[in-house]
C-alpha positions in Angstrom: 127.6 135.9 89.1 126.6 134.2 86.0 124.6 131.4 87.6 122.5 134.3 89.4 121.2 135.8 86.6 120.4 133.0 84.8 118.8 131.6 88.5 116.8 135.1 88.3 115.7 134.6 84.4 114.3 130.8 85.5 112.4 132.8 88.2 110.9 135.4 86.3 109.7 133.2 83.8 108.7 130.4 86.2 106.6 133.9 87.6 105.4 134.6 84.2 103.7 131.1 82.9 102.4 130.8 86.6 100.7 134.0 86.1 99.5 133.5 82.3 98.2 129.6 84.0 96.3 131.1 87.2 94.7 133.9 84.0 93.9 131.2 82.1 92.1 129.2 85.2 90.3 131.9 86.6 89.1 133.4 82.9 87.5 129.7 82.7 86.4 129.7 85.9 84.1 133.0 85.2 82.8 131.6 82.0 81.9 128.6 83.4 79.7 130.5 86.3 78.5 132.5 83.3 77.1 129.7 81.6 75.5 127.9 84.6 73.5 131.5 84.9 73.3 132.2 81.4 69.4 132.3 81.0 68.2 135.6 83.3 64.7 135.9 83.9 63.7 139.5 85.7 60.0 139.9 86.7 58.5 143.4 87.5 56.8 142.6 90.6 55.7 140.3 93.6 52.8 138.2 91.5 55.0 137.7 88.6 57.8 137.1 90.3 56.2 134.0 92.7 54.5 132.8 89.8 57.9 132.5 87.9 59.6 131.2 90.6 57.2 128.2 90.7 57.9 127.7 87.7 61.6 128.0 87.4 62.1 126.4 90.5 65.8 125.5 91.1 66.2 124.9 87.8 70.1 124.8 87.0 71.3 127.5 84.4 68.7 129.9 85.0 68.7 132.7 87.3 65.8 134.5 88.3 65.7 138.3 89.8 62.3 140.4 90.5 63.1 144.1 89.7 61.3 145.6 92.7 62.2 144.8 96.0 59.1 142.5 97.6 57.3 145.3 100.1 57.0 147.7 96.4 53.3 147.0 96.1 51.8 147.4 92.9 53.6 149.4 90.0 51.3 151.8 88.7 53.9 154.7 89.8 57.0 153.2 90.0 60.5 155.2 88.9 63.5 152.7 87.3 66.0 153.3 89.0 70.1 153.0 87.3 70.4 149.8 89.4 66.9 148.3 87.5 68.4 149.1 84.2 71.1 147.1 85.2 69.3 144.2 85.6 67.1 144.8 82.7 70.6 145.0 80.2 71.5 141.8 81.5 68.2 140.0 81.0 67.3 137.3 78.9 63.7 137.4 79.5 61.1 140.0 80.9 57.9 138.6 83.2 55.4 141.1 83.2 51.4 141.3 84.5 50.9 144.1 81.4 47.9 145.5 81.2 49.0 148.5 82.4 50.2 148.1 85.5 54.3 148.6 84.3 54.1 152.1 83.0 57.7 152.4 82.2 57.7 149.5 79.7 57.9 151.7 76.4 61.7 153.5 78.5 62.6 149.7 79.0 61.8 148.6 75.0 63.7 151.8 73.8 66.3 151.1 75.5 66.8 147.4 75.0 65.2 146.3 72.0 66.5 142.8 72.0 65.0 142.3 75.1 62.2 139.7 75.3 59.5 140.0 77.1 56.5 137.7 78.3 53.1 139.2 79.2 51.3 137.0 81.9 47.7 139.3 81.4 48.1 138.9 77.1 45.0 136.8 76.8 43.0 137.6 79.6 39.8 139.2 79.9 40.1 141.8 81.9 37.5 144.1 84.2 37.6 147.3 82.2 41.1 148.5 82.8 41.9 146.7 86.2 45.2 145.0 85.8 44.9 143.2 89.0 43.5 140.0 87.3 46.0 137.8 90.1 43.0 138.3 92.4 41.6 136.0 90.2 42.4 132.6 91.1 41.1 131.4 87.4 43.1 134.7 85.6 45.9 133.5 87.4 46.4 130.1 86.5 45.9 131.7 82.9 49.2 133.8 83.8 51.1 131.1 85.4 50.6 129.2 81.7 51.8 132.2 80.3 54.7 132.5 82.1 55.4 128.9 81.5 54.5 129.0 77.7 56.9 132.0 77.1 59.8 130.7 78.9 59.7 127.7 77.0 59.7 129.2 74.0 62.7 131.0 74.8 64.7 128.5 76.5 64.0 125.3 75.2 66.4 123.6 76.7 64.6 123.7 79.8 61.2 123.4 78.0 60.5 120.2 80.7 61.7 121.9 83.5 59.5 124.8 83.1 56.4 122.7 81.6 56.6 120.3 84.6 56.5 122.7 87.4 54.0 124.2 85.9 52.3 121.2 86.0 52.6 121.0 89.8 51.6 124.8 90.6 48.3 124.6 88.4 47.7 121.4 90.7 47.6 123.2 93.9 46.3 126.2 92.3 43.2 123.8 91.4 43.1 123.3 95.2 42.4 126.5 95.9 39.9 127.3 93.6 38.1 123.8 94.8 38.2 125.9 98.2 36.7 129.0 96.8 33.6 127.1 95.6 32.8 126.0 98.6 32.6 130.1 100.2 31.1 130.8 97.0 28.0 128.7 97.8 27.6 131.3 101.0 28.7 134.7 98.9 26.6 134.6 96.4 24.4 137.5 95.8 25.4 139.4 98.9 26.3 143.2 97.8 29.8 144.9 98.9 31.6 147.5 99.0 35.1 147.9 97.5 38.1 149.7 98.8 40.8 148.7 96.2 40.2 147.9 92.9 41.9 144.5 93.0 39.4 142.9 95.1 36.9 143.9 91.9 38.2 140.1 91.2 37.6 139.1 94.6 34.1 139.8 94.1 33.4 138.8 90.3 34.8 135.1 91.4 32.5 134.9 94.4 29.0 135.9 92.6 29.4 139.2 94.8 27.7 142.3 93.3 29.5 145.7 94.3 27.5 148.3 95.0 30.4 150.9 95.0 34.1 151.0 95.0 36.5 153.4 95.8 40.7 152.8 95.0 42.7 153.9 98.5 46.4 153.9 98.3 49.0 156.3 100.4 47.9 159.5 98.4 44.5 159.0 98.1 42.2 162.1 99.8 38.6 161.2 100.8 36.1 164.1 100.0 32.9 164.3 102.8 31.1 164.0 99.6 32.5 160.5 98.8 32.1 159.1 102.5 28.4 160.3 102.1 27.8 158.3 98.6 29.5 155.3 100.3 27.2 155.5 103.2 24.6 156.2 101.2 25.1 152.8 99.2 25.8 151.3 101.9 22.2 152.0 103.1 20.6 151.7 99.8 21.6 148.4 99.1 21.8 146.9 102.2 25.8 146.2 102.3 27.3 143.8 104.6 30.3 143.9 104.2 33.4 145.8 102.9 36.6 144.8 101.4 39.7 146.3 102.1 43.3 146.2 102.1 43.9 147.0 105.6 47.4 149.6 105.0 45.2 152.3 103.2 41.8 151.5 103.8 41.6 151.0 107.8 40.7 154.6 108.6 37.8 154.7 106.0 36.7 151.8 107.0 36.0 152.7 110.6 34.3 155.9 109.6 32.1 154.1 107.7 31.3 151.2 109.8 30.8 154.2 112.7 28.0 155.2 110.5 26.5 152.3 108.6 27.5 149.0 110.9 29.5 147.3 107.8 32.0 144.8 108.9 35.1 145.6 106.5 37.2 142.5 105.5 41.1 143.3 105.5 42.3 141.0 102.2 45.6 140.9 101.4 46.0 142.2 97.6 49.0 140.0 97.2 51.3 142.8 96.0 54.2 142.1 98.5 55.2 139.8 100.6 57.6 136.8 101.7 60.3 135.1 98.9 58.4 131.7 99.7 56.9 129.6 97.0 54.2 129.1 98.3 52.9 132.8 99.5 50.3 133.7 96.6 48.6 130.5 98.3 49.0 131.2 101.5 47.7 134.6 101.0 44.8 133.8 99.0 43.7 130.7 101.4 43.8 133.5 104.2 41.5 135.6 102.2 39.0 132.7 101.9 38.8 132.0 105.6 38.2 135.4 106.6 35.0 135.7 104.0 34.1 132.2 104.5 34.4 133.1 108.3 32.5 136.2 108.5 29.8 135.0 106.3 29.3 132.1 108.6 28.8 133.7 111.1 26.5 136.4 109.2 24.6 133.4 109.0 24.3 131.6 112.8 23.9 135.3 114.1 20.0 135.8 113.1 18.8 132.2 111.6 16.6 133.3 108.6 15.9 136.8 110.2 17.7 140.2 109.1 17.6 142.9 111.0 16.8 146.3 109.7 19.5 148.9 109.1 18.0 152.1 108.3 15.2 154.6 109.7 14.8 156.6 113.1 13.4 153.2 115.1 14.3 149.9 114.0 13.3 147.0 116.4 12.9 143.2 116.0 10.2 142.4 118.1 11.1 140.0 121.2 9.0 137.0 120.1 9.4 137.4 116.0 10.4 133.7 115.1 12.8 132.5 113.1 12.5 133.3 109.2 11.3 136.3 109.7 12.8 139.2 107.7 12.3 143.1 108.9 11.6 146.0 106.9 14.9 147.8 106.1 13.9 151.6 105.7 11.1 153.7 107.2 10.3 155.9 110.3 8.6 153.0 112.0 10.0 149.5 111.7 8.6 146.2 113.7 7.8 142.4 113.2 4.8 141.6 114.6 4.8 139.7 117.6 3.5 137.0 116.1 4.2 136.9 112.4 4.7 133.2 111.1 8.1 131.6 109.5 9.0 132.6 106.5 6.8 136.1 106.3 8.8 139.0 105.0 8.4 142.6 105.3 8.8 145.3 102.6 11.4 147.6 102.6 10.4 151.0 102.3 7.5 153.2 103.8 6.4 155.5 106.8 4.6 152.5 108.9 5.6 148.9 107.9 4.3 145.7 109.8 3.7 142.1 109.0 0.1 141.2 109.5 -0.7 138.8 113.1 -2.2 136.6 110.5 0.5 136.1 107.7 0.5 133.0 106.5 3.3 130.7 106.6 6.1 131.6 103.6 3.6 134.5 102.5 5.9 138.0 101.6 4.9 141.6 101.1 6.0 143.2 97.7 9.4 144.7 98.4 9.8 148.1 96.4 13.3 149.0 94.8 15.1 145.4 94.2 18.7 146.2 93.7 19.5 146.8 89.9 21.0 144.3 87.6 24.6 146.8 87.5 26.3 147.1 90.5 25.7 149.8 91.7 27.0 153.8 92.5 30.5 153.5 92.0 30.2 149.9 90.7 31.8 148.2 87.9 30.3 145.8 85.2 30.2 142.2 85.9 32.3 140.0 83.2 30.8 136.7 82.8 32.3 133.3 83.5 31.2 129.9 83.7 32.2 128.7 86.7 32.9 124.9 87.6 
């Protein structure tokens, strides 16, 4: 009887240390994994969040989380939810585009005043109040140095890690912009219309001039009175081409195309999207070819000639040869059969007509040039020198 309980004693503490060991293991275990993620990195949204993760890349002992799921879109509205202050108390670091575009930062600081965090759009000029300066492929390297700058500061230890990638994403970023010169050399001057205010950066880095703009989203209700000033720039300043975000602006778009015979571009904004590095350069190289596309082809549909857009009969004559421009408003519009290369046509009046005798090169005095702003609706230009 006596050799039982003392076999049951040895077994209970045999039990005990086995316990207290496997405690002891698994407590080590958890800060161990704690450590290898101790440096936490949240970003607010898809731009910041791709540009961090370039720059984190699979950097061991730091973990990086984006606060908004990847289809949010742009944050002007958005609610925390319980779950994002979650995240946020656990943070280390905060990416954010500032400028406005987080409007729940001053909650987030109340709440956790230790938290750090690292604005991408700090030392950027911006256009006016338009926080979308990613659509900027110069603002953006800006943030991605940011970005890079900031979490070095905080995390030293990975100070290489961070400067080195950064390195590499500038380098393809570089890239792009090369690419961007080269549609620049076919966009310059040509006015546009504007159907999200993001693509006001589009614009600016392409020399375009915008002769109105108007922000669509999913709440956004279009007055007859706006649709008629859009047309009405349209007309006025001879608009080619709009630039939209196809989600919110397709339906406006094909109202006004019905009426003015603008082509509208569908850019993506590059507020959402896939978890891949490499998506802000996919997306943007997309948004080249379609301008550099459609401007092409602007240009091999009517060698040196344009044809006139506005009045109650518009006509290029049959035999008008190439370089000839025609008038643009007017009750009655026509190149002379047998106007030269070169001759242009002014752009306003009842009865407008190049002479049978124009000399080569020789143009008629256009009335109302389009004005140095840009435009009903339009927003100022900020000035860059460009490479």
């Amino acid at each position: 009887m006596r050799n039982k309980y003392v076999f049951t004693a040895i077994m209970l503490l045999a039990l005990m240390f086995a316990g207290i060991g496997f405690t002891t293991a698994y407590v080590h275990y958890e800060r161990a994994g704690q450590e290898k993620q101790a440096f936490r990195v949240v970003t607010s949204f898809y731009p910041m969040y791709i540009a961090t993760k370039n720059i984190v890349g699979d950097c061991p002992g730091v973990e990086l989380q984006n606060l908004s799921e990847p289809q949010s879109g742009c944050m002007h509205d958005y609610q925390l939810t319980a779950a994002d202050m979650k995240v946020l108390s656990r943070a280390d670091a905060f990416v954010i585009n500032g400028a406005g575009m987080e409007s729940f930062l001053p909650d987030v600081a109340g709440r956790y005043p230790q938290l750090a965090f690292i604005d991408a759009s700090r030392q950027i000029p911006l256009l006016e109040d338009n926080a979308h300066a990613w659509m900027s492929i110069a603002d953006y390297k800006m943030q991605v140095q940011a970005v890079a700058d900031g979490l070095s500061e905080l995390d030293a230890a990975h100070r290489t890690v961070y400067e080195d990638n950064c390195g590499r994403y500038l380098e393809k970023l570089e890239a792009l912009h090369t690419m961007q010169q080269e549609v620049l050399k076919k966009a310059a001057a040509q006015n546009v219309i504007i159907f999200h205010e993001a693509f006001a950066y589009t614009a600016q880095e392409l020399r375009l001039t915008v002769a109105a703009s108007m922000d669509l989203d999913e709440e956004r209700q279009v007055s007859a009175g706006e649709v008629a000033d859009i047309v009405a720039a349209i007309r006025q300043y001879d608009v080619r081409f709009i630039l939209a975000e196809e989600r919110y602006g397709k339906e406006m778009c094909k109202t006004v195309q019905k009426e003015t015979g603008a082509t509208p571009l569908y850019l993506d904004p590059c507020v959402q999207g896939s978890d891949e590095a490499d998506s802000y350069l996919n997306a943007m190289r997309a948004n080249l070819e379609l301008l550099d596309k459609a401007l092409t082809m602007q240009t091999a549909a009517e060698p040196g000639a344009a044809v006139c857009r506005q009045g109650n009969a518009q006509a290029v004559s049959r035999n008008a040869r190439p370089g000839a421009a025609v008038c643009r408003q007017g009750n009655a519009q026509a190149v002379s059969r047998n106007a030269r290369p070169g001759a242009a046509v002014c752009r306003q009046g009842n009865a407008q007509a190049v002479s049978r005798n124009a000399g080569l090169g020789a143009a008629v005095p256009r009335p109302g040039k389009v004005p140095a702003s840009r435009g009903t609706g339009g927003m100022p230009r900020r000035e860059r020198a460009y490479a």
